[in-house]
C-alpha positions in Angstrom: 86.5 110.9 136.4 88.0 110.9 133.0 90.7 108.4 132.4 92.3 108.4 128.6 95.1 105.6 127.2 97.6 107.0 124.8 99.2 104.0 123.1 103.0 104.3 120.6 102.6 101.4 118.6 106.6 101.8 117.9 107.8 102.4 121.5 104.3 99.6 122.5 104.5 102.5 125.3 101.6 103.6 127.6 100.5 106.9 128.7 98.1 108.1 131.3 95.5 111.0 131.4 93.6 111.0 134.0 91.1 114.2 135.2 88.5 115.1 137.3 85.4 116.5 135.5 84.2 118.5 138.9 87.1 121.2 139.0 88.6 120.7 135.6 92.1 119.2 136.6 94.1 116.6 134.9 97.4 114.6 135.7 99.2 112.5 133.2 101.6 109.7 133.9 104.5 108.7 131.9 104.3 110.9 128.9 106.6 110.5 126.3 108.1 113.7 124.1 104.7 113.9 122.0 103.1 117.0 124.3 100.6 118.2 122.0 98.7 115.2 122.3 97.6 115.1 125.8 97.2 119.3 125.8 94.9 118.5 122.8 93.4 115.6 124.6 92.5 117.2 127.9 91.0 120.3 126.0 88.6 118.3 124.0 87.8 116.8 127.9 87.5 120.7 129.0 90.5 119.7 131.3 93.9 121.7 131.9 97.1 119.5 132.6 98.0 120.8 136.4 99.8 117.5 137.4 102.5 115.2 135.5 104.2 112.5 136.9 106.4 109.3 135.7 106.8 105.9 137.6 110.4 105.8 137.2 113.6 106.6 135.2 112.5 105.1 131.6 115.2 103.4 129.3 113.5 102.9 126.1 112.0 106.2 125.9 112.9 109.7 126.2 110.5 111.0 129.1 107.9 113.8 128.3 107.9 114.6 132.4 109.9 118.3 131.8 108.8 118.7 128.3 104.8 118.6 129.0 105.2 120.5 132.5 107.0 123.4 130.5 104.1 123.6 127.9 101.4 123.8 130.7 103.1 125.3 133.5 101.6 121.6 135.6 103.6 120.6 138.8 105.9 117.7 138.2 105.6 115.0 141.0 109.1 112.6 140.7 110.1 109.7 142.9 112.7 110.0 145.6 113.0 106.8 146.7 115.8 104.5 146.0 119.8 105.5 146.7 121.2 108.6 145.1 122.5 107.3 141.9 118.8 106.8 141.3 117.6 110.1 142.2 116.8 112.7 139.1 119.4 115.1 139.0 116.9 117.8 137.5 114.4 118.0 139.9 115.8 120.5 142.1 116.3 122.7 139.6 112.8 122.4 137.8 111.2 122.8 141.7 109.8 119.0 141.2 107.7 117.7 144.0 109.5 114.5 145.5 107.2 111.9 146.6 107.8 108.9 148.4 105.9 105.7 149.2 102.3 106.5 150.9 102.5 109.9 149.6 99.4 111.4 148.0 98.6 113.3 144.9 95.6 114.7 144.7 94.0 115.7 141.4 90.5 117.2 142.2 88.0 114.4 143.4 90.8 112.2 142.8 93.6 110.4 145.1 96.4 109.2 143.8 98.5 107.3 146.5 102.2 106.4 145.9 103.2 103.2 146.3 107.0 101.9 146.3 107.6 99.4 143.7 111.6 98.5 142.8 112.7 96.0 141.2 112.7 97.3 137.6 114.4 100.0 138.8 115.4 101.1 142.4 113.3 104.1 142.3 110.2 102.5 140.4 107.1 103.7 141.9 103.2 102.7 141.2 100.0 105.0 141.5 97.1 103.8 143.0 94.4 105.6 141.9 91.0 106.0 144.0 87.9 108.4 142.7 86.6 110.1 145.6 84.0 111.2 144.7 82.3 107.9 143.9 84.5 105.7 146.6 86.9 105.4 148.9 88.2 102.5 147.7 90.8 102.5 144.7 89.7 101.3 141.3 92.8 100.8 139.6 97.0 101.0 139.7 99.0 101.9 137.1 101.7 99.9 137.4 104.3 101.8 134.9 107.1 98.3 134.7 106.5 96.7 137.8 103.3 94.4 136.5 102.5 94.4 132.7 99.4 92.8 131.7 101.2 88.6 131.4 104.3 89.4 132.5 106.7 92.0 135.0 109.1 93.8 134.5 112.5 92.6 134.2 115.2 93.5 136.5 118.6 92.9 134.7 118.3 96.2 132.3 121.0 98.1 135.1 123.5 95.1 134.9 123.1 94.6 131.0 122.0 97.7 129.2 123.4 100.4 132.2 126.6 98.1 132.2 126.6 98.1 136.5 128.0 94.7 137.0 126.2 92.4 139.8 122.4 94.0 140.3 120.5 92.0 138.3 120.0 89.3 141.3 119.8 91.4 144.3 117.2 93.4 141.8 115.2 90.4 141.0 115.0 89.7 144.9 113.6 93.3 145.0 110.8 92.7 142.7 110.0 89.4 144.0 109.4 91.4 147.5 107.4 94.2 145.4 105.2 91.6 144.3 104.3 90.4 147.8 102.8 94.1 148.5 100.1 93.7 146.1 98.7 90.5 147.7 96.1 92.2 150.0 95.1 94.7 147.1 91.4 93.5 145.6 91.1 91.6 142.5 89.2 93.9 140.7 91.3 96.5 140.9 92.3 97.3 137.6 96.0 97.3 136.5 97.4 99.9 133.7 100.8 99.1 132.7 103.3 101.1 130.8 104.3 99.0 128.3 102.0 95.9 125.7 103.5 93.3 124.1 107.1 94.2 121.7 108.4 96.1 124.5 112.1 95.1 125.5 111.1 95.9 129.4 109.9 92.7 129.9 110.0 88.9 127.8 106.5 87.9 127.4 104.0 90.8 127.6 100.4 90.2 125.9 99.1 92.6 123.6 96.5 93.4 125.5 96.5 96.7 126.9 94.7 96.3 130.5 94.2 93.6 133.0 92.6 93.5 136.2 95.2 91.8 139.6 92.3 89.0 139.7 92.8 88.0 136.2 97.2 88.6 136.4 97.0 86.3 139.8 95.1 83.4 137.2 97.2 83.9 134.0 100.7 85.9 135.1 103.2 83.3 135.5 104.9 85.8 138.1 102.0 85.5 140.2 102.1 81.6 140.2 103.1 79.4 143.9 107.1 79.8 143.6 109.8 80.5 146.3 112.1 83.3 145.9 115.2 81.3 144.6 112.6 79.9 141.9 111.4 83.7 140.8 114.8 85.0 140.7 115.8 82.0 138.5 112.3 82.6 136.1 112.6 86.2 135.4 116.3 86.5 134.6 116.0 83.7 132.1 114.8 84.2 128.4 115.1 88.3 128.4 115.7 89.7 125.2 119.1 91.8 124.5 118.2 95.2 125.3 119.2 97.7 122.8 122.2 100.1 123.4 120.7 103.3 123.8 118.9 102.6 126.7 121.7 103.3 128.5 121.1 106.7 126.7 117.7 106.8 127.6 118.8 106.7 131.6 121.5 109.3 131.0 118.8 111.4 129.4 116.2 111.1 131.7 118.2 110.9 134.8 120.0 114.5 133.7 116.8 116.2 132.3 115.7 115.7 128.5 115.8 118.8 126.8 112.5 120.9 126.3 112.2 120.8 122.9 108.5 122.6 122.4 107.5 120.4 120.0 108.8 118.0 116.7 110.6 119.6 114.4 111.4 119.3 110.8 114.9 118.9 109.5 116.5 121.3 106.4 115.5 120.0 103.0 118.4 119.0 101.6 119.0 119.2 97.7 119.8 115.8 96.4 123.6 116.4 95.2 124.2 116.9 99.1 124.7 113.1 100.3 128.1 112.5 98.3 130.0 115.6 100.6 128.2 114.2 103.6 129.3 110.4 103.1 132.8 111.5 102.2 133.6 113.4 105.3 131.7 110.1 107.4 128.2 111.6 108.3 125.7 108.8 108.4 122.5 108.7 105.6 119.9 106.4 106.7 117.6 105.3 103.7 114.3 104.6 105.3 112.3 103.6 102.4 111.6 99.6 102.3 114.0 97.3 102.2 112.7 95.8 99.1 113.5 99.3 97.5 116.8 100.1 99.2 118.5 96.7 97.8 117.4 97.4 94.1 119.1 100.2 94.1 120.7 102.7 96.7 123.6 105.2 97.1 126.4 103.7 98.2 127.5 104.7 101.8 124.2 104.8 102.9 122.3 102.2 105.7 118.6 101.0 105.6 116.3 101.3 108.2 112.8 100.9 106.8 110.4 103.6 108.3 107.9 100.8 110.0 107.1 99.9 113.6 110.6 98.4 113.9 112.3 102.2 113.0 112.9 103.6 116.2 113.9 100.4 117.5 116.8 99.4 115.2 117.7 103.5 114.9 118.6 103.9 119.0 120.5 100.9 118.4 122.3 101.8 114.8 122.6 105.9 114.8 125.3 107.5 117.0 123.6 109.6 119.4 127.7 112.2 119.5 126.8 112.8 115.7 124.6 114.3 113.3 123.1 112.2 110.6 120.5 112.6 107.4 117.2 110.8 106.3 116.3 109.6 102.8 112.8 110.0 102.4 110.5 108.5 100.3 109.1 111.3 98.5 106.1 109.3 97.6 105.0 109.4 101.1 103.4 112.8 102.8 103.5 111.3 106.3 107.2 110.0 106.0 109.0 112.8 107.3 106.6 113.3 110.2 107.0 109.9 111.1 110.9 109.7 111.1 110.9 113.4 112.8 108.9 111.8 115.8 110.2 108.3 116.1 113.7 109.7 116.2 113.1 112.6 118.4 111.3 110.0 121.0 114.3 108.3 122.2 116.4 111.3 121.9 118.3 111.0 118.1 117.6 114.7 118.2 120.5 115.5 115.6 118.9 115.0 112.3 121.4 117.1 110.2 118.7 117.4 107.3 116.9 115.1 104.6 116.6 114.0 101.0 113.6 113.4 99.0 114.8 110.0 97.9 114.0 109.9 93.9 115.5 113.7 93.8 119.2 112.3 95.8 119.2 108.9 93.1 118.6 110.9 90.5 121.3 113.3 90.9 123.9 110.9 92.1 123.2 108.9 88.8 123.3 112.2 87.3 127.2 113.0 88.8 128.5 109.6 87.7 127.7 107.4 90.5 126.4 104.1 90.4 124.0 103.0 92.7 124.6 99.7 94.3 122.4 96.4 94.5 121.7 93.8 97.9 121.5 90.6 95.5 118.9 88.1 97.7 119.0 84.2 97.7 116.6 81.7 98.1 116.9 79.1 100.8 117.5 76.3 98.0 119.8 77.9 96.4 121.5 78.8 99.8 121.7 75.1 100.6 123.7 74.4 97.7 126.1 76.9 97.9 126.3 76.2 102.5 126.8 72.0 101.2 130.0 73.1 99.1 131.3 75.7 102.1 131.1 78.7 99.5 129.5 81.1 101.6 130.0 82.6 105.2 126.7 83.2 106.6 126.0 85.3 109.8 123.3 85.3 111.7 122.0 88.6 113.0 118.9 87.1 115.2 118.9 87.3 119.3 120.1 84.8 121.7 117.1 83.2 122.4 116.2 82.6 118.8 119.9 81.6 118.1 119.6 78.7 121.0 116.6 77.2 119.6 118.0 76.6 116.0 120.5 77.9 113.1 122.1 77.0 110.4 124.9 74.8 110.2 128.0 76.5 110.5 126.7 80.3 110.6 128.6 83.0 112.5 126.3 84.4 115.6 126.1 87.9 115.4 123.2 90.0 116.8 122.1 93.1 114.1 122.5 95.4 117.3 126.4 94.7 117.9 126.9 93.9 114.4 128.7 97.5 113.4 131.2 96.5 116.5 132.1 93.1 115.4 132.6 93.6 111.9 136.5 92.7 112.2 135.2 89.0 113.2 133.5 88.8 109.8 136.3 86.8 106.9 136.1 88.5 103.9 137.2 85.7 101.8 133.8 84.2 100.7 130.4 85.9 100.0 128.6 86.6 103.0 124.7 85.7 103.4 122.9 87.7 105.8 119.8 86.0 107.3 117.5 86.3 110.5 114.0 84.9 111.1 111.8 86.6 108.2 114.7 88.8 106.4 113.7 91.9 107.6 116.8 92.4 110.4 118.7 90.8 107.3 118.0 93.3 105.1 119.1 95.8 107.8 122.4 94.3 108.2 123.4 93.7 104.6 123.0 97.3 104.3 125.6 97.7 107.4 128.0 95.2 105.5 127.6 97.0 102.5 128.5 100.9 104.2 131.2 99.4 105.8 133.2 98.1 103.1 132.2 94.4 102.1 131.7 93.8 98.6 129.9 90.9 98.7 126.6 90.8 100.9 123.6 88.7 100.1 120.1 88.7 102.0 118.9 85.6 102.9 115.0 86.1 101.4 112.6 84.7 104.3 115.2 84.0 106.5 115.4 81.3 109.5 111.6 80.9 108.5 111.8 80.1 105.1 115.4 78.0 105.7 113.2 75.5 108.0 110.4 75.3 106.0 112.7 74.0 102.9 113.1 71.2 105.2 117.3 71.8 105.4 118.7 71.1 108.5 119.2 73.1 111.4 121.9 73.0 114.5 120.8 73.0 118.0 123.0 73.6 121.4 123.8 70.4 123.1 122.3 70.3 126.5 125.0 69.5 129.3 123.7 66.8 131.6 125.7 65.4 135.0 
C-alpha cells in the first residue's frame, strides 16, 4: 500500500492519496483545486487516479472532487446521507457513485469502508481504511472534520457562516453521538484528519498532522468523561468567527465547482491601467508587505500581503459578483503563481489582470498622482494621545481575543466585517487601527484608507506591544448571581 499526505500550509488543509502497488490503482480523498499534484504524485508511485472521493461538503475550500475526476477520467464516490438540502446537486449529472454508511470502496488490495460521521456537517462521512492484502483488520481512518488530531470539528459553521438559524445545538448533539461510534474501534488505529492547526473548522487543533484514536482518547479534550449537555456546552464555546465566504465555499461545492483544468495566469496589465479601474470601482489588491504598502501605495487600492494569511483575509475582503486586479511585487518570480493558486483555491476565480507593482507606482507618479502613506504609532506615543481622548481607536481582532483584554475605550470591530461597519466609525478624530501583532491592522488601515478616511494610523505591534508597555487594558465584567 502506498499512502501519500498532501499538506496547504495556507488553507492548513489535508489531502489523501492512497494506492495499491499490486494492480496500480489509486484513490484520493479530499483534494483541493491543485490536480496536477496528485496526477504527478501517483505517477512518480507508477499509480493512475481511478477513485476520488471527499468526506463532506467543505466550506473553507473549493473541492478538487469534479476537477481531478475530469483530468483522470477516476469515478467520483460522494456521500448521500443526511436530508436533501445536504445532498450534492451535481452528482447526478457527473454519474457520481453515492455511498452511504457501511458502503465499501474498494481500491485494489484495498477496503475502504464508509462510515457515517455528522455533526460537522449532516452529510460528513469517514473512511476507514483496511489493506487486505496484509490484514483484515483496518489500520487507519481518515477522519476529514469529524476528529482532528486535539480537537473535532465544530458544528455551528451552518448556523453562523451558512446563516440557518437554530442547528448549531441539535448539530453538536449529532457529533457528540458520532463520537460514541468510534469507542469500540482499536487504539492503534491511526487517524488522518483534514485539517492541522490555523484551520477555522475547529478551535484548538495541534499542528501536528497525524494521531492515532489511543493517543486522541489520552489528550483530545472531546474524548474526556463528559455527559451530553457538558459536550454540547464545550464545543460551541470559544470557536473562532468563521470567515464570510464559506458560505461561498458550500454554494460552490454543493452546486459543482467549475472544472477549471488547471491555474491560470491573469492579463499583464501595463501600469497606467489601475487609475481607469479604480475610478469605475474595480477592486486592486496590493499584495506586497505591509511594511511596503504603507510607505507608499496608490490610492484606492487595499493590502493583502501575499503570506500564509492571503487566502484567508482575500475570501473574506474580495467580492466573489466582481472582478478584481493584483499588484505584484515584481521583485518576486513566484508571486504571481502564488496569488493565482491561493485565489483560485477558494473560488476568487475573477482575477481581471495584474500589475508589476514598481511599473503601476511609477506611472501613477508619472500621471500626476501622489501615492499615499499609512503613518504608524508606537504604543507610547498611543498612550498619550488615548489619555487626552484624541484618537478613536478600533479594534479589528476576534471575539475571543477582544474578551480577554483591549484598550480602554476602543471600538470592537472584527477586520472581516469591517468594510460593512464602516458607517459606525466617527470621523471626527484620527483613527488608530490595532490588533494583536499589527498585521490584521495593517490590513484594515488600508480598508479605511480605500474607503474614504483620511486619517488612519497603524498601531505598530499591536495588542502585544500595547501590553508589554505596561498600559492598561479593559476586561469584561463577569456577571455573578
Amino acid at each position: 500500500m502506498i499512502l501519500k499526505q498532501f499538506y496547504d500550509e495556507n488553507l492548513a488543509q489535508a489531502s489523501y492519496l492512497v494506492g495499491c502497488a499490486a494492480t496500480g490503482e489509486a484513490l484520493v480523498i479530499d483534494p483541493n483545486r491543485d490536480a496536477a499534484q496528485y496526477i504527478a504524485a501517483a505517477a512518480t508511485e507508477g499509480l493512475r487516479v481511478t477513485a476520488v472521493t471527499e468526506t463532506h461538503i467543505h466550506a473553507d475550500f473549493v473541492s478538487g472532487t469534479r476537477e481531478l475526476a475530469a483530468r483522470t477520467g477516476a469515478r467520483m464516490y460522494l456521500s448521500d446521507e443526511g436530508d436533501e438540502p445536504w445532498k450534492y446537486r451535481f452528482a447526478k449529472h457527473d454519474g457520481a457513485t453515492l455511498v452511504k454508511n457501511g458502503d465499501i470502496i474498494q481500491v485494489g488490495n484495498i477496503r475502504i469502508e464508509v462510515m457515517h460521521t455528522p455533526g460537522h456537517t449532516p452529510e460528513h462521512i469517514s473512511f476507514l481504511l483496511t489493506d487486505t492484502a496484509a490484514t483484515d483488520r483496518p489500520m487507519g481512518i481518515f477522519t476529514g472534520d469529524f476528529i482532528f488530531v486535539g480537537d473535532v470539528g465544530r458544528p455551528d459553521l451552518l448556523e453562523k457562516a451558512a446563516k440557518l438559524v437554530g442547528t448549531q445545538e441539535a448539530a453538536a448533539r449529532t457529533l457528540y453521538f458520532s463520537l460514541q461510534k468510534v469507542h469500540n474501534l482499536p487504539d492503534y488505529l491511526q487517524i488522518w484528519p483534514g485539517h492541522g492547526a490555523g484551520s477555522a473548522c475547529g478551535k484548538g487543533l495541534s499542528a501536528v498532522r497525524q494521531s492515532t484514536l489511543g493517543y486522541e482518547r489520552i489528550t483530545n479534550w472531546a474524548f474526556a468523561p463528559m455527559d451530553e449537555e457538558a459536550f454540547v456546552a464545550a464545543v460551541l464555546s470559544g470557536q473562532p468567527e468563521p470567515p464570510k465566504y464559506f458560505a461561498e465555499m458550500k454554494r460552490i461545492n454543493k452546486e459543482g465547482p467549475p472544472i477549471l483544468h488547471g491555474f491560470h495566469h491573469p492579463e499583464h496589465r501595463t501600469g497606467s491601467q489601475p487609475a481607469a479601474l479604480l475610478k469605475q470601482g474595480d477592486t486592486i489588491v496590493d499584495t506586497r508587505p505591509a511594511s511596503e504598502f504603507a510607505a507608499g501605495h496608490i490610492p484606492g487600492t487595499i493590502n493583502i500581503p501575499l503570506n500564509k494569511a492571503f487566502s484567508t483575509w482575500a475570501g473574506w475582503l474580495i467580492p466573489y459578483d466582481a472582478s478584481f486586479s493584483l499588484l505584484i511585487d515584481h521583485r518576486c518570480d513566484q508571486c504571481l503563481d502564488e496569488a493565482t493558486r491561493d485565489l483560485t483555491t477558494i473560488g476568487l476565480d475573477r482575477i481581471n489582470g495584474y500589475f508589476d507593482a514598481e511599473g503601476a507606482l511609477a506611472a501613477w507618479a508619472a500621471g500626476g498622482g501622489q501615492l499615499e502613506t499609512v503613518p504608524q504609532m508606537t504604543a507610547q506615543d498611543m498612550a498619550r494621545l488615548l489619555q487626552a481622548d484624541a484618537v478613536t481607536v478600533v479594534d479589528v481582532r476576534g471575539q475571543t481575543e477582544w474578551e480577554t483584554g483591549h484598550l480602554p475605550g476602543a471600538m470592537h470591530i472584527p477586520l472581516g466585517d469591517l468594510t460593512d461597519r464602516l458607517n459606525e466609525i466617527p470621523r471626527e478624530k484620527p483613527i488608530v487601527v490595532q490588533c494583536g501583532s499589527g498585521a490584521r491592522s495593517a490590513i484594515g488601515a488600508s480598508l479605511l484608507r480605500a474607503n474614504g478616511f483620511e486619517n488612519v494610523i497603524n498601531l505598530i505591534g499591536g495588542y502585544a506591544a500595547w501590553q508589554a508597555a505596561g498600559n492598561p487594558v479593559e476586561r469584561p465584567v463577569c456577571q455573578t448571581g
